[in-house]
Every structure is written in structure tokens, then in C-alpha cells.
C-alpha positions, 0 to 999 in steps of 0.5 A: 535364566535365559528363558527369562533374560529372553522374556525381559528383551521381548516384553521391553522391545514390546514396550519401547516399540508401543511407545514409539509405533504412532507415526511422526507427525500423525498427520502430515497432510497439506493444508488448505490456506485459509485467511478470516477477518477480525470477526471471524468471516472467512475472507477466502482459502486455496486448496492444499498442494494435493487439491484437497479443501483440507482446513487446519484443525479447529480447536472448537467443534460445536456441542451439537456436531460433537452430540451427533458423531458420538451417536452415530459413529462412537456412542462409548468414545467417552468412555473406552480406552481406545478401543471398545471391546464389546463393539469389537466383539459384535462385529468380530461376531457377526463379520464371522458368522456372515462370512464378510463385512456386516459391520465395523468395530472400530472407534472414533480413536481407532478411525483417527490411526486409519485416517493418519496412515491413508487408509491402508488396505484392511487385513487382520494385521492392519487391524491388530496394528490399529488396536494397539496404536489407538490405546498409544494414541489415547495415552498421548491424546486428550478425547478432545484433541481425538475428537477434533483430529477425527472431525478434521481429517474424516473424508466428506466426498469428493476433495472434500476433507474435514468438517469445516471444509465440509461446511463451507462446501456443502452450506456455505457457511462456517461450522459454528453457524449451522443448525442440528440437522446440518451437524447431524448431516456432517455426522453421517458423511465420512461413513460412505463418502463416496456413496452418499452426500448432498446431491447423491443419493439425497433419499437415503441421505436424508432417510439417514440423518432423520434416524439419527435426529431421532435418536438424538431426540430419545436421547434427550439432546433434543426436545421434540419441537427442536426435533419436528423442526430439524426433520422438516429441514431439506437437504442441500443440493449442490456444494457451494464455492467458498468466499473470494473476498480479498481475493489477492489478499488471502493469495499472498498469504497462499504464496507465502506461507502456505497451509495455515489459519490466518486471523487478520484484522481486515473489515469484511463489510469495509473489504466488499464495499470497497471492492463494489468500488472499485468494481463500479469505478473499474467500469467507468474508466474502462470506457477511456481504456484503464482496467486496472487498480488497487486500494490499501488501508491501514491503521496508522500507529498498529500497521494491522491491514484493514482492507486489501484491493488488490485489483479491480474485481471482475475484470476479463483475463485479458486485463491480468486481473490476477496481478496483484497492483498492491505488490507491482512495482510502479513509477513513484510519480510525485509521491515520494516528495513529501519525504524530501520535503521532510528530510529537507528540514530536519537536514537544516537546508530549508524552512518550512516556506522558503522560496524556492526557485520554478523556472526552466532548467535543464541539468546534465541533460535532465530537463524537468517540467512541471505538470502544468508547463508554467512557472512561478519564478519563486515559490514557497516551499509548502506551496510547491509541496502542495502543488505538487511543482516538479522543478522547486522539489528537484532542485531541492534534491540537487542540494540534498543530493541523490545519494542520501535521498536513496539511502533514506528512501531504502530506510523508509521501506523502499526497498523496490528502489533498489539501484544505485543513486547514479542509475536514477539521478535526480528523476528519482523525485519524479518517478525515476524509481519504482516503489509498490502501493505496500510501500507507499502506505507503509511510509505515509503510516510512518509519516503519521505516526511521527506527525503524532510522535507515537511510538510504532506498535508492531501487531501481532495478529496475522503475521507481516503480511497483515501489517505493514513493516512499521520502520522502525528507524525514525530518520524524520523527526516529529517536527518535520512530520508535522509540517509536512502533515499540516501542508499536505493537509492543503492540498486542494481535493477533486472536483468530486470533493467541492464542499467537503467541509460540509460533508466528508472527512477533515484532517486528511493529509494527502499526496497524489503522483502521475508518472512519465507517459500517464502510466500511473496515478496514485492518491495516498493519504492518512489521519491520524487513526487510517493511512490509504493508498490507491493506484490506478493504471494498466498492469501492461503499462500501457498509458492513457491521458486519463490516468493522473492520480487527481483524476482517477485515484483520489476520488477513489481515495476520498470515497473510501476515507468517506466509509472510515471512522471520522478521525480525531484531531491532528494534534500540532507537535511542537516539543523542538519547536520554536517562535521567531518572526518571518517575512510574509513574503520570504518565508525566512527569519525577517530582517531589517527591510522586511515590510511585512511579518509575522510569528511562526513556530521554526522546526528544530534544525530548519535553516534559519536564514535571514531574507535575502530578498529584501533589500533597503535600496536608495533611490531618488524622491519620485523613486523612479531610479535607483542612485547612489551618491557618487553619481548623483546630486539630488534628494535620495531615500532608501525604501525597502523592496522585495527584490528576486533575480532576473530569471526569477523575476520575469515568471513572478511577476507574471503570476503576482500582480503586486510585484513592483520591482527594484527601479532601474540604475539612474544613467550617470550610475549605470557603468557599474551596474551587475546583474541586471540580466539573466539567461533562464534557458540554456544555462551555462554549460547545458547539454541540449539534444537537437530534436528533429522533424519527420523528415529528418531535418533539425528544430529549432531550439528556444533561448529564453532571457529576462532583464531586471528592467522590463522595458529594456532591449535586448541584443542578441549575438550567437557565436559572435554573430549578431543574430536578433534583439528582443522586447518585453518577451525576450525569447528567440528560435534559433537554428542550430547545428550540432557542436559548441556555441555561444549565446551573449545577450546584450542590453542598451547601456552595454551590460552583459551576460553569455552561456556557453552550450552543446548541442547533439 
């Protein structure tokens, strides 16, 4: 009874352990990172962490490759459990006869256990352990699956691991595009890696791989013309460098998840024309001390990556060529103004073209220019937008306030931005905040996505380091989306892009920005189907005069807008919208006194404010005064004017030349005159820092006033000291010291006005 109890323990813990004894996982080696783009062109791949080219199995071996290693290493693997016991027998024979190894016994399933637990060194206990897990292994295992874990795991000499890896290296070119006698050549490495390859031992190779063309030939996997023609093929001397195409690209996938297959949607004919640009650009503006760049594309409503830059190709090590610019946080510059442009609207703070205002202004001590250090007085707000003006976009964040500019911006997938609203101020719209080139055409694609009103369709192929983050919350509606789509379509093109219409690509709405100190130049701009982002700069910050994103970056934009698909048609998205009759000159819903109107759609919570800048105004029959009927006698009409503040005023009327202001107050009216002047610069309560020279002696600093009169004189008193009067240019140079004081300006007929100021 307890021989036979015994025999049951035995034969069951035989049995248990024969189902347990394959190693788990079976292969648990590191792979190469390997990255494709969508027709399968391998972009590129890195080493795995043991700086092996070891590729992730393939789920397909060509029928050719697979004809050849059965022939040469496995005729009866079809067939056999495991194990063949006859193969076995001849070399148990002949290996004991011969008193040393003449010949090797195993199968392709027996080379498969080896290769999983490392080649341990072989002994007959080694060998007996490989028998017995091969039959698990054919029982786990379909021969397909065998066959592919042989082919990726077989050694190819040097760090040279699996077939694939093996095609690239020693061909340059995939597993799928080789020819018989290459298949065949990969057939025979893994049985003498280390003794022949291409560029060892290259006659015996080549000795040995014509024998087993021959053999395929006899049987019958050849006809004799495909085999005359595989024999007269030459063997390659040296292994070849895989492609660096998307150089950062396939490394973000390396960084980030490592030792995988990674299908992308990225062009690969696109990809090397883009970076034969950037090359020949990087070129140019390394004569002006510029080297870096980087250029994304994306499709617009799917956010699958279709070309990925991520710096200039080529460049020396000097110049971080390795840095990648699309992930560097940089200064936003102007780019993130279309947003609050958008935001602007749908919050019901402003209309499509409101006036906004453009003139000096110093904020808590944030004194904002414009670009071009002019103003316009009053501008429309798409105008502004179009432009690109400094000042109207930060007094418009004044109003929407720092605090839910951010928290929008974070929504938007700005997560760069990630201090607090107190730490950027209102410099935040002009490049207070970094944001990355990922960011900015990840927001840009939403931007056009809504302008379309389409529905974001996350991809699934290659994971979100291939697709953009496609937001999915919809804080700006479709509306605003398309006004700002239809103004940042007007934003004048390069010098490069004169007669566009003729040539290149309509439709595209497009923003540029430069930060503070020429750092950083950006173009990005999107259709309906691609969204493109461009930054060009130096990865060490340092800035150079050239490096304004009209200059650099959006000739870049344009060239690759020219090498995409022509886009369709922006279709208008007027579901919310409505038809109301404007002002011409205003922007707002026109009122009584408007002289010139029109029709225009209205966006669903835009602020519908009647005009405020034009007024009925009575004055007399010549219209060289303004009256009014208690202080004067004669005929009186009222005419309608356009009519804006004093400061405003004084820089309109400089850039429109058909701005006839309000007459002046007739002079028996004048005692209850108001308004009538205004201090542009400081305003009332400023905090201005005294600059000082080289010797350390303080400059002056400019006052600046306007009168609604522009021929009045104006007087000027500081702390109640006269100090000047002025004509026309009502500007002075004052030499102030450190301290509060006092700036009253005074006109001719007594009326008034004074700023209180500190300087440090």
C-alpha cells in the first residue's frame, strides 16, 4: 500500500512540476525601443537597457525566412513534439563514438528553452531539463509562436539580438523587404554567431549560405532561375546604422516608455523633408548666431502627431542639439492672446471689434509696450488681436483678471504654467509664463476644433506621446473659436509669403510671438485638417535681434503648410449667433448718432453695449463750437461725432487723418467745462523707477498730457511749483528725485486736472 501511495506522490509531483518547469516569463530580457511611422518605415530605436539591438518579437516572419531556418536548423519542427528522437539519437551517436561534440541534436523548440534561460553551460543534466521543457513548451506554445520567439531571441553576433534587429544592422532594411539570400544568410548566423557574420569569415559565410539556397532549391522552394539569381547575390560587408528620422521623437518614446513597438501616424517622407528644412534654415540663421528650433504638426480634430522636429538637424554639441525644443519650456511671447481674445467673448466683457484702448500705461509698475512703441489711441479689438498690440490685450486681461486667465490657460493644457496668478501678473499675456511647443499646438488644435464645432476623437494609435492631449473640456465656445479664427486669418504673412493667394495655402489662422530679450520666436497656426507649431531660439537662452517669430519662425510655418494637403474651407459657426446692426467705427450695437452702419453676426454672450463714442453735440451754424442754450443766443444744430477721451484722442487722430474732433466749448460756456484734459503718462497713483545713467546720476522722466483742443496751451505746475507750458506736443522732461509728487496741468481757460506719483 505504501509502495503504491509513494508512486502516486512521485508521478503527481512529476506532473505538477512539468507544468510549472518553463520559466515565468519566458523571456524576460529588455527590449530595444523601436518607433514606425504609419506605412511602417522605421523612424528609429535605441538599445535596450543592456545595449542589445534586441527588437520586440514580430507576430509575422516572411515565408521565405521561415523555408530557410527550418531547412537549415529544424527540417522536422512541423512535425515533432518537441523534441526529435531520431536527430537526437544521431548526435547521441556520433557525439559518443567521437568522444566530443560533432553534432547537436536539438530542435528549433529545444534552442527556444536554451536561449530563455541564457545559454547555461551544457551538461547532460542541462540537456535532459531542455528535453522535457521543450515538450511543456510545445504544449503551451503554437509552432508559429515557437518559431517567432526562436527568430527574436536567436543571437546574430555582436549585440546583435533577433532577426529584425539583424535586418537593419547587417541590410538596412526591414525583415519584409529582404531577398531569399538574405533570408537565407539570417538563417544561418545564430549557429556560429561569433565566428561567421558579414565581415567575418565572409567565404565560409558565403560557402554556407550558397549550400542552403541549394538545398532550398532541391526542395522545391526555388525554381532554378530564382536560385542562379540568389547565388549571384554578394554578401554585405559591414553592418549598417538604423535610421535617425524623428531623432527626439523615437527618444521621448525611449525616455517614457521604454522596450516596445511604437506604430505612430508620423509621415516619414514629410518628417525628412521637414528636417532637410530646418537643416538648411538652421544654416541661415546660424550666420546671426541662432541654432536652435523645433516644428510640430498635427492633425487638428484626431491630435495623432504627424511630424515631430525636435531640433535642428546637425547642428554641433555645442549648441544642445539634443535638447528637445518641442518639450523646453519657453516664454509664451504673444501666443497666448487669441485665447483671451476668445475667453474675452464668451465672458460677455467684449465684442468681436470693440475699441479697445492703446496708449502708454504703467500698472503697479508693469509698464507694457508695444512691439513697435507706437500707439493707436483706440483700437478694435481683432485689429489688436491681428496685430499682435501689447497694450489693448493687457488691459483686457485687467478686466478679465490674471486669476481665471490661468485657471483657464491650466484647462487649456498649459500645464507649464504652473505658479501662481500673483507670481505672473498681467505679464502672463506677453510671455510672463513659460508654456512648451506641445502645448501650444495642443491648444491651437482645440482652438480649431471648436471653430469647426467637432467633437475631439482621441486616437488610439501610438499612445499620447503621439497624439496631442485633445482637452477635453470645452471652456471656449464655438462661436468665440470662430471669431477668433476668422481675425487670426488676417494676420498679415512674411515678406517670403507676398502673393500667397496665388500660390500657397489659404485658410490658415496663425499667431506669432517674441518674447522679452529676443529669446524666443514662435509661428503656430492651424486649418481645418493640420495644426503647426514652430519655435526657433537658442536652447541656452541666450537672445539675438533676429529672433522675432515674423522673422524666423513663420516663414518656417508657411513652408511647411506649403508641403500639407490644401485644406478645406473654414465653415462659419453660427449656431448661437445672432444679426444686429453695429457702428462702422465703434464696433458696438449702433445707437442713435451712429453715422455709419452695418449688419453683423453678434457671438452668444458677447457684450452688447450701445456706442458710447458717438454723441449728438450741439454747436453752432459754422460748427466751430460747441453751445448750449444757456450761455448762447445764436442758431444751434446738434451734428453727431465721433467723439474719444483726451489721451485716447491724441494717438487716433495721429494715425487717422479723418478724425475731426468735438469743436471747442464756445467761451461764455467754458466755466462748466470737464474733461476736456487728460494725463496719458504717469497715471494717478504710478510707481515709477528712476533710471540712472552710467555715472550714477538719475534721468529724467517724460510726462506726457493731451487736451481735447489741439490748439490749446497747457501749463504745467510740479508740486506746486510752475515748471513749463507746452504747445501741440504736450510732452516735458522732468528731473525728479526720489519721493512723492505732484503733476497739475493746467489749460487757458482755467480747467484742470493732476496725478499724484512716486518715484524710487
Amino acid at each position: 500500500m505504501w509502495r503504491r501511495r509513494i508512486k502516486w506522490i512521485v508521478g503527481a509531483s512529476l506532473l505538477l512540476w512539468f507544468a510549472f518547469c518553463l520559466p515565468r516569463p519566458l523571456f524576460a530580457p529588455h527590449y530595444a525601443t523601436v518607433v514606425y511611422a504609419k506605412d511602417g518605415q522605421l523612424l528609429g530605436a535605441r538599445t535596450a537597457s543592456d545595449e542589445q539591438w534586441r527588437f520586440p518579437p514580430s507576430d509575422t516572419l516572411p515565408r521565405a525566412y521561415q523555408q530557410a531556418v527550418l531547412l537549415f536548423e529544424d527540417q522536422w519542427f512541423r512535425y515533432h513534439p518537441g523534441v526529435n528522437p531520431v536527430s537526437f539519437a544521431k548526435a547521441l551517436w556520433e557525439n559518443t563514438t567521437a568522444w566530443k561534440v560533432k553534432r547537436g541534436g536539438s530542435t528549433i523548440t529545444m534552442q527556444v528553452i536554451r536561449l530563455s534561460r541564457g545559454n547555461p553551460r551544457r551538461t547532460l543534466w542541462e540537456k535532459a531539463l531542455e528535453l522535457v521543457r521543450a515538450l511543456r513548451l510545445e504544449v503551451t506554445y503554437s509552432k508559429a509562436e515557437i518559431l517567432a520567439l526562436y527568430a527574436a531571441h536567436a543571437p546574430f553576433g555582436g549585440n546583435i539580438v533577433g532577426v529584425e534587429a539583424a535586418a537593419w544592422r547587417y541590410f538596412g532594411r526591414p525583415l519584409q523587404q529582404l531577398s531569399v539570400a538574405e533570408y537565407a544568410t539570417l538563417a544561418l548566423l545564430p549557429n556560429a554567431p561569433s565566428w561567421i557574420r558579414p565581415g567575418k569569415n565572409a567565404a565560409l559565410l558565403l560557402d554556407r549560405r550558397n549550400q542552403l539556397l541549394l538545398k532550398m532549391h532541391q526542395n522545391g522552394y526555388l525554381d532554378s532561375i530564382e536560385y542562379t539569381l540568389a547565388t549571384a547575390e554578394p554578401l554585405p560587408e559591414k553592418t549598417y546604422n538604423l535610421p535617425q528620422t524623428a531623432y527626439h521623437f523615437v527618444q521621448r518614446f525611449h525616455n517614457q516608455t521604454p522596450g516596445k513597438n511604437h506604430h505612430t501616424q508620423v509621415d516619414a517622407t514629410l518628417q525628412m523633408s521637414l528636417e532637410q528644412l530646418l537643416q538648411r534654415k538652421g544654416q541661415i540663421n546660424a550666420a546671426n548666431q541662432i541654432h536652435n528650433a523645433g516644428l510640430l504638426i498635427a492633425k487638428v480634430q484626431t491630435g495623432e502627431v504627424v511630424a515631430y522636429v525636435g531640433n535642428v538637424p546637425g547642428i554641433p554639441n555645442r549648441y544642445s542639439p539634443f535638447v528637445d525644443m518641442v518639450q523646453a519650456p519657453r516664454s509664451s511671447g504673444s501666443t497666448l492672446k487669441p485665447f483671451l481674445y476668445a475667453l474675452s467673448l464668451d465672458a460677455g466683457i467684449l465684442s468681436p471689434n470693440a475699441l479697445l484702448p492703446d496708449l502708454p500705461v504703467v500698472i503697479n509698475g508693469f509698464r507694457p509696450r508695444n512691439f513697435a512703441n507706437s500707439y493707436d489711441g483706440a483700437v478694435p479689438a481683432s485689429e489688436a488681436l491681428s496685430r499682435s498690440l501689447n497694450i489693448p490685450m493687457v488691459k483686457l486681461l485687467q478686466e478679465y483678471h490674471v486669476a481665471p486667465f490661468l485657471e483657464d490657460c491650466n484647462q487649456l493644457g498649459f500645464v507649464s504654467l504652473d505658479n501662481t496668478a500673483s507670481h505672473y501678473g498681467l505679464s502672463l499675456i506677453l510671455g510672463g509664463g513659460e508654456v512648451t511647443l506641445w502645448e501650444l499646438v495642443d491648444a491651437y488644435a482645440y482652438l480649431g476644433r471648436q471653430a469647426q464645432a467637432l467633437a475631439p476623437k482621441t486616437a488610439a494609435i501610438g499612445g499620447q506621446l503621439a497624439v496631442l492631449t485633445m482637452n477635453q473640456k470645452k471652456n471656449i465656445s464655438s462661436e468665440s473659436a470662430w471669431w477668433t479664427s476668422v481675425t487670426l486669418r488676417t494676420v498679415t504673412r512674411p515678406e517670403e509669403e507676398q502673393g500667397w493667394e496665388y500660390f500657397a495655402q489659404p485658410n490658415i489662422a496663425w499667431k506669432t510671438g517674441t518674447s522679452y530679450g529676443f529669446r524666443d520666436a514662435w509661428a503656430i497656426g492651424y486649418t481645418t485638417e493640420y495644426v503647426v507649431g514652430v519655435w526657433v531660439g537658442n536652447a541656452s537662452g541666450e537672445g539675438r535681434p533676429g529672433i522675432v517669430g515674423g522673422q524666423v519662425a513663420a516663414p518656417l510655418l508657411f513652408q511647411a503648410f506649403n508641403l500639407l494637403p490644401r485644406p478645406m474651407e473654414m465653415t462659419p459657426s453660427y449656431t448661437h449667433a445672432k444679426k444686429v446692426r453695429v457702428c462702422k467705427k465703434s464696433g458696438a450695437i449702433a445707437g442713435a448718432h451712429c453715422e455709419s452702419k452695418t449688419e453683423a453676426y453678434w457671438p452668444e454672450g458677447a457684450r452688447e453695449q450701445v456706442c458710447a463714442y458717438h454723441k449728438g453735440v450741439v454747436v453752432n451754424k459754422e460748427k466751430s463750437h460747441r453751445v448750449r442754450h444757456d450761455c448762447f443766443t445764436g442758431e444751434m444744430e446738434t451734428v453727431n461725432y465721433f467723439e474719444l477721451p483726451p489721451s485716447m484722442a491724441w494717438y487716433y487722430r495721429q494715425r487717422h487723418a479723418d478724425y475731426t474732433p468735438v469743436p471747442p466749448l464756445w467761451p461764455a460756456c467754458q466755466s462748466q467745462e470737464e474733461n476736456v484734459i487728460q494725463i496719458i503718462y504717469p497715471e494717478n497713483h504710478a510707481e515709477i523707477v528712476l533710471p540712472r545713467d552710467r555715472d550714477g546720476s538719475l534721468q529724467k522722466v517724460v510726462v506726457k498730457a493731451a487736451h481735447q483742443n489741439s490748439d490749446a496751451t497747457l501749463f504745467w505746475d510740479v508740486d506746486g511749483q510752475f515748471h513749463s507750458s507746452t504747445t501741440i506736443d504736450h510732452s516735458l522732461a522732468l528731473t525728479l528725485q526720489p519721493g512723492h509728487h505732484i503733476i497739475t496741468v493746467t489749460d487757458q481757460n482755467g480747467q484742470s486736472t493732476q496725478v499724484t506719483m512716486r518715484c524710487l
